[in-house]
GUKOLZA-747674 format. One record per residue: residue number from 1; x, y, z of N, C-alpha, C in turn. Coordinates in steps of 0.05 Angstrom, whole numbers. Example, Ala and Ser with C-alpha at 12.3 -4.5 7.8 and 13.67 -1.06 7.14 Angstrom:
# GUKOLZA-747674
   seq     n.px     n.py     n.pz    ca.px    ca.py    ca.pz     c.px     c.py     c.pz
     1      264     -114      156      246      -90      156      264      -66      156
     2      257      -45      142      273      -21      143      258        1      157
END
This chain:
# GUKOLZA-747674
   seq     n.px     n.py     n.pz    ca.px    ca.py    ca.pz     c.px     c.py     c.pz
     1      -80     -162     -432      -70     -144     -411      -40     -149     -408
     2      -13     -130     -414        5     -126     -408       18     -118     -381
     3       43     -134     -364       48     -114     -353       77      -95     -361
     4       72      -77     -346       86      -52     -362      111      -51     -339
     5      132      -44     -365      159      -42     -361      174      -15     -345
     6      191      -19     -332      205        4     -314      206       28     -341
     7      211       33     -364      214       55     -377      179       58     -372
     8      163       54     -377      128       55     -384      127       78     -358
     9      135       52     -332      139       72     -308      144       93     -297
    10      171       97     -305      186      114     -311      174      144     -318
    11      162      136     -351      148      161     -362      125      172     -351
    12      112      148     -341       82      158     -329       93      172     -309
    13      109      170     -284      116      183     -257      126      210     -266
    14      142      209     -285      155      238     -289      141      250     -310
    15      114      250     -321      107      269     -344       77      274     -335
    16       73      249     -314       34      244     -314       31      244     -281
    17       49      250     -262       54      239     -231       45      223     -222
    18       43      200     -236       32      176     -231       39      153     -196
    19       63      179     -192       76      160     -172       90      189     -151
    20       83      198     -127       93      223     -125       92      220     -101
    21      122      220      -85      145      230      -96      162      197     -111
    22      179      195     -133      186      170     -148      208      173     -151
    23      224      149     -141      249      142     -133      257      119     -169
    24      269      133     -175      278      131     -206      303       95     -205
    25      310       92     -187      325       73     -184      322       57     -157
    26      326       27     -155      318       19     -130      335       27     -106
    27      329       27      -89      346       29      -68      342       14      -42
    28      374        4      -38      373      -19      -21      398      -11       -7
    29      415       -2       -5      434        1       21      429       -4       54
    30      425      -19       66      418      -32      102      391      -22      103
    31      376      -17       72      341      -13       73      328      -37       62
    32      307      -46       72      292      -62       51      274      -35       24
    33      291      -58        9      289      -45      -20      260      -29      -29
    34      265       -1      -32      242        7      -54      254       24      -80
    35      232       39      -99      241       39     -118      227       30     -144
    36      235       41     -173      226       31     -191      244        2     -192
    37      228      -22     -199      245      -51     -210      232      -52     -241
    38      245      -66     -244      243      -81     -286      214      -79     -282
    39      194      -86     -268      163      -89     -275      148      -80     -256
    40      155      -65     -240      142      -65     -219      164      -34     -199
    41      138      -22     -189      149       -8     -161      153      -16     -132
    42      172      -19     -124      167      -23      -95      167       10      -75
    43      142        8      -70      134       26      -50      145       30      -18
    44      140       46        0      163       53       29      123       50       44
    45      136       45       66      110       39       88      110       67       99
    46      106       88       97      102      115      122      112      113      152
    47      119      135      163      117      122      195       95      129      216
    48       66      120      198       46      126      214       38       93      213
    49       22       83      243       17       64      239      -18       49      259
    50      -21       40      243      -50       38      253      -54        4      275
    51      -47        3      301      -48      -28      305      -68      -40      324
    52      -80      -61      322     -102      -63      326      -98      -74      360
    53     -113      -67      375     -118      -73      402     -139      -81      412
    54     -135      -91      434     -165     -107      449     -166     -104      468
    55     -176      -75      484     -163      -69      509     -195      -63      507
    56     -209      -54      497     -232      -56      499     -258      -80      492
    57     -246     -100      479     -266     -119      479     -279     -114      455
    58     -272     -106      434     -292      -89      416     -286     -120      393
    59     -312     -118      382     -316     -134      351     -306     -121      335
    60     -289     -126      320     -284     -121      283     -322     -118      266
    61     -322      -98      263     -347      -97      247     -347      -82      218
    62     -339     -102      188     -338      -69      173     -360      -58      167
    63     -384      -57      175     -402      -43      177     -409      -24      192
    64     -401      -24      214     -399       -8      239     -365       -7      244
    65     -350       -2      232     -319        4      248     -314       24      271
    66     -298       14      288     -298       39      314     -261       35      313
    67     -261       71      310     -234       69      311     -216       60      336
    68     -237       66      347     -228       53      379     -214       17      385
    69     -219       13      354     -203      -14      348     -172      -17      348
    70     -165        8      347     -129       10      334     -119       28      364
    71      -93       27      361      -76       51      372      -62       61      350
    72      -54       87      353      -42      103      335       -4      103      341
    73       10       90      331       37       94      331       44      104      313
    74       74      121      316       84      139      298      115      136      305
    75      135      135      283      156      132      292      179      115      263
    76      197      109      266      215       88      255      216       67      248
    77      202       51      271      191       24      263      169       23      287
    78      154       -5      278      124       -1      293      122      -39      308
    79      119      -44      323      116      -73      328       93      -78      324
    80       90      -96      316       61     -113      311       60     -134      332
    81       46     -140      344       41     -171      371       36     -181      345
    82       46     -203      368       48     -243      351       10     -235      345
    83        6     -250      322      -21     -256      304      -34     -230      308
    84      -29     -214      302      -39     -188      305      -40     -171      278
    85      -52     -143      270      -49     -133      248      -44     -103      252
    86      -45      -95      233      -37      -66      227      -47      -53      203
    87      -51      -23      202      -57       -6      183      -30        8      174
    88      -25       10      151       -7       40      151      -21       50      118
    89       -5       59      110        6       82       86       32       81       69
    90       22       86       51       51       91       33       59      120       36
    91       86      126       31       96      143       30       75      157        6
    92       83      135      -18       86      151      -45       49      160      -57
    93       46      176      -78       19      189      -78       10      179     -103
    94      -14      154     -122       -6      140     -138      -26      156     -151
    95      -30      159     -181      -63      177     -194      -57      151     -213
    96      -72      138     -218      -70      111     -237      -88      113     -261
    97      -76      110     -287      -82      124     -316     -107       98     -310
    98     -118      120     -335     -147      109     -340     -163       78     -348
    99     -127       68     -366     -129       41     -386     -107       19     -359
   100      -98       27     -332      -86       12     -326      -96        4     -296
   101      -97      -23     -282     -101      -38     -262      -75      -52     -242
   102      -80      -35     -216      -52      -43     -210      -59      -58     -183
   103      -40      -84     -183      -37     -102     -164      -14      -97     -143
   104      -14     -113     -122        4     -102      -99       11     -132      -93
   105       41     -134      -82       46     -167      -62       60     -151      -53
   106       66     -164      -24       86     -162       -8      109     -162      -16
   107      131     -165        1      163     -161       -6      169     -184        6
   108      197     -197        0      188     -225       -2      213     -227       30
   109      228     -209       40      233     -200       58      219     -203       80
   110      191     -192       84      171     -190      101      158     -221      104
   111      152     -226       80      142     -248       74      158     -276       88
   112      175     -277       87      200     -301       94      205     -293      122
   113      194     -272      139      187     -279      167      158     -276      181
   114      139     -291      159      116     -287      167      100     -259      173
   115      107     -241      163       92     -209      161       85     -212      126
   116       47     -217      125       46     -210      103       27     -187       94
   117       25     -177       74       23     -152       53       -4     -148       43
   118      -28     -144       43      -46     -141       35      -56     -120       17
   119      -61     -114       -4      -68      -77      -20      -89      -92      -34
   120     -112      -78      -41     -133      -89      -58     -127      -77      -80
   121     -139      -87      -95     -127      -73     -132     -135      -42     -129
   122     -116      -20     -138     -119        3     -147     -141       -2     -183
   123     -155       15     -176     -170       11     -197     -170       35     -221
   124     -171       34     -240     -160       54     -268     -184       82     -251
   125     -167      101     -255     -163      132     -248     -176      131     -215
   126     -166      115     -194     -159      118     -175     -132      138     -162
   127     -140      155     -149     -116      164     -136     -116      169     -103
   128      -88      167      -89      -80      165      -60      -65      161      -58
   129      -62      156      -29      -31      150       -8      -46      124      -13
   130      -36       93      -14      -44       68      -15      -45       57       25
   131      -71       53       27      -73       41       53      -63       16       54
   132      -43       -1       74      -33      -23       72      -48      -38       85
   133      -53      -71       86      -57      -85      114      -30      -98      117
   134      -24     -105      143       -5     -119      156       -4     -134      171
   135       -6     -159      162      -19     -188      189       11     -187      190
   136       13     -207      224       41     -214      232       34     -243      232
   137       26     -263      228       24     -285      218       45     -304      252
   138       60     -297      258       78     -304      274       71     -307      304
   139       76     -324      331       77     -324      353       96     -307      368
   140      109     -282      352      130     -261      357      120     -235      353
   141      134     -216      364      132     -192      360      139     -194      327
   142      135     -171      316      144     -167      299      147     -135      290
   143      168     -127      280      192     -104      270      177      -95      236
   144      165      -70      232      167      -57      215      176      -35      201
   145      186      -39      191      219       -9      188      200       14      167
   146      191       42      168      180       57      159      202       73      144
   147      191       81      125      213       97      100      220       73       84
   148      210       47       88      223       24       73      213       13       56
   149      221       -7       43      211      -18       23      182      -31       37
   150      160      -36       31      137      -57       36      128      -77       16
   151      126      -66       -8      108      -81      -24      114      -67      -62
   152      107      -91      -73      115      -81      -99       80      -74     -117
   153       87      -55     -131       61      -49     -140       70      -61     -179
   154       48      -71     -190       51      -83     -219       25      -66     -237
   155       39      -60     -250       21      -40     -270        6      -66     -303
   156      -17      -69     -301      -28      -70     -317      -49      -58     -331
   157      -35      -57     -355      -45      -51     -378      -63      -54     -397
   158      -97      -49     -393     -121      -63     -401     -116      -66     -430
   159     -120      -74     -447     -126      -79     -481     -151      -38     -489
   160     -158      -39     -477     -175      -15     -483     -184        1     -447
   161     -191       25     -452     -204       31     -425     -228       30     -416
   162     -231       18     -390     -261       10     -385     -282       25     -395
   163     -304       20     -391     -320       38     -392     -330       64     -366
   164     -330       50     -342     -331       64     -320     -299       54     -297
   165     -291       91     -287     -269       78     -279     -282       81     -252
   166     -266       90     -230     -262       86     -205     -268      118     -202
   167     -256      141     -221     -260      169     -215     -294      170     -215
   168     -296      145     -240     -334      157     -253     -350      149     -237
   169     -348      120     -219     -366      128     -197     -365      144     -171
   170     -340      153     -164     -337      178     -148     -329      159     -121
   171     -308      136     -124     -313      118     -108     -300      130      -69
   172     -313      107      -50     -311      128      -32     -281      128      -23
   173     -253      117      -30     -235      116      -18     -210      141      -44
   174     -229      155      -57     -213      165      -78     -200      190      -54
   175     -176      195      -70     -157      219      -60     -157      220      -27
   176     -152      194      -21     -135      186       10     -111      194       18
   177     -121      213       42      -87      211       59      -83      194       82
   178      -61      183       89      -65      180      103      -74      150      113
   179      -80      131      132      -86      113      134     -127      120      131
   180     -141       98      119     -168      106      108     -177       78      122
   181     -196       85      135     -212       63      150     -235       50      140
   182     -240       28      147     -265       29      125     -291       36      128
   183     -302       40      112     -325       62      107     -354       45       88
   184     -366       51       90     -397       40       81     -417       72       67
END
């Protein structure tokens, strides 16, 4: 398994839409950075945001989820309470080729004040908006800047293509908008 290089990237976003809409160069001007990098994309957080509350007393169940677990913010940036979490979205819209497996980390930005990054592997011919998690790890509020950099995504490259992908069992989080809750 290889991982694949900003040109690899590059071609898949602009010939196959592998990445839609795809920011061809990084960008960082008073933003935390997104963008194609040498090995990797860094993706923008949306400004929709999913954060979790306890105004009702409710259990975390992922068997039973009640959305009544979150409040819905929308905006520029989103606070997270000290040890608290969050849902969002990526901006960008990923359809992931058949022979490739892509991983996600945080930004090391986020990371170095205790806000960390969670994405479960995109799996070969998966496509969506990528749902994020967002623990605040911290005894602080914490600041999430939307339109921004979040997390870098790494494209690997299987030796051959599976046998069953993610399209062939019809999995349930395919062609997500949007923040996607979880589901059974």
């Amino acid at each position: 398994m290889s991982v694949m290089p900003d040109h690899w990237i590059r071609t898949q976003a602009e010939q196959n839409g592998m990445i839609a809409p795809f920011v061809e160069t990084q960008k960082r001007d008073g933003v935390i950075s997104y963008g194609l990098s040498s090995y990797g994309y860094d993706a923008r957080v949306s400004d929709e945001f999913r954060i979790f509350t306890n105004v009702d007393s409710a259990v975390v169940d992922p068997k039973d989820f009640r959305a009544e677990s979150f409040v819905t913010r929308r905006g520029p940036v989103a606070i997270i309470p000290p040890n608290s979490f969050a849902l969002a979205h990526t901006v960008e819209y990923f359809r992931i080729p058949r022979d490739v497996l892509v991983i996600c980390l945080g930004k090391s930005t986020y990371a170095r004040c205790g806000i960390i990054v969670n994405v479960t592997p995109l799996e070969p011919e998966w496509e969506g908006q990528v749902t994020i998690e967002i623990s605040n790890t911290t005894p602080l509020p914490a600041k999430i800047y939307a339109n921004e950099g979040i997390c870098q995504f790494l494209f690997l490259r299987g030796f051959e293509p599976p046998e069953t992908s993610y399209k062939d069992k019809a999995g349930k989080y395919m062609h997500q908008r949007g923040v996607s809750l979880p589901r059974m």
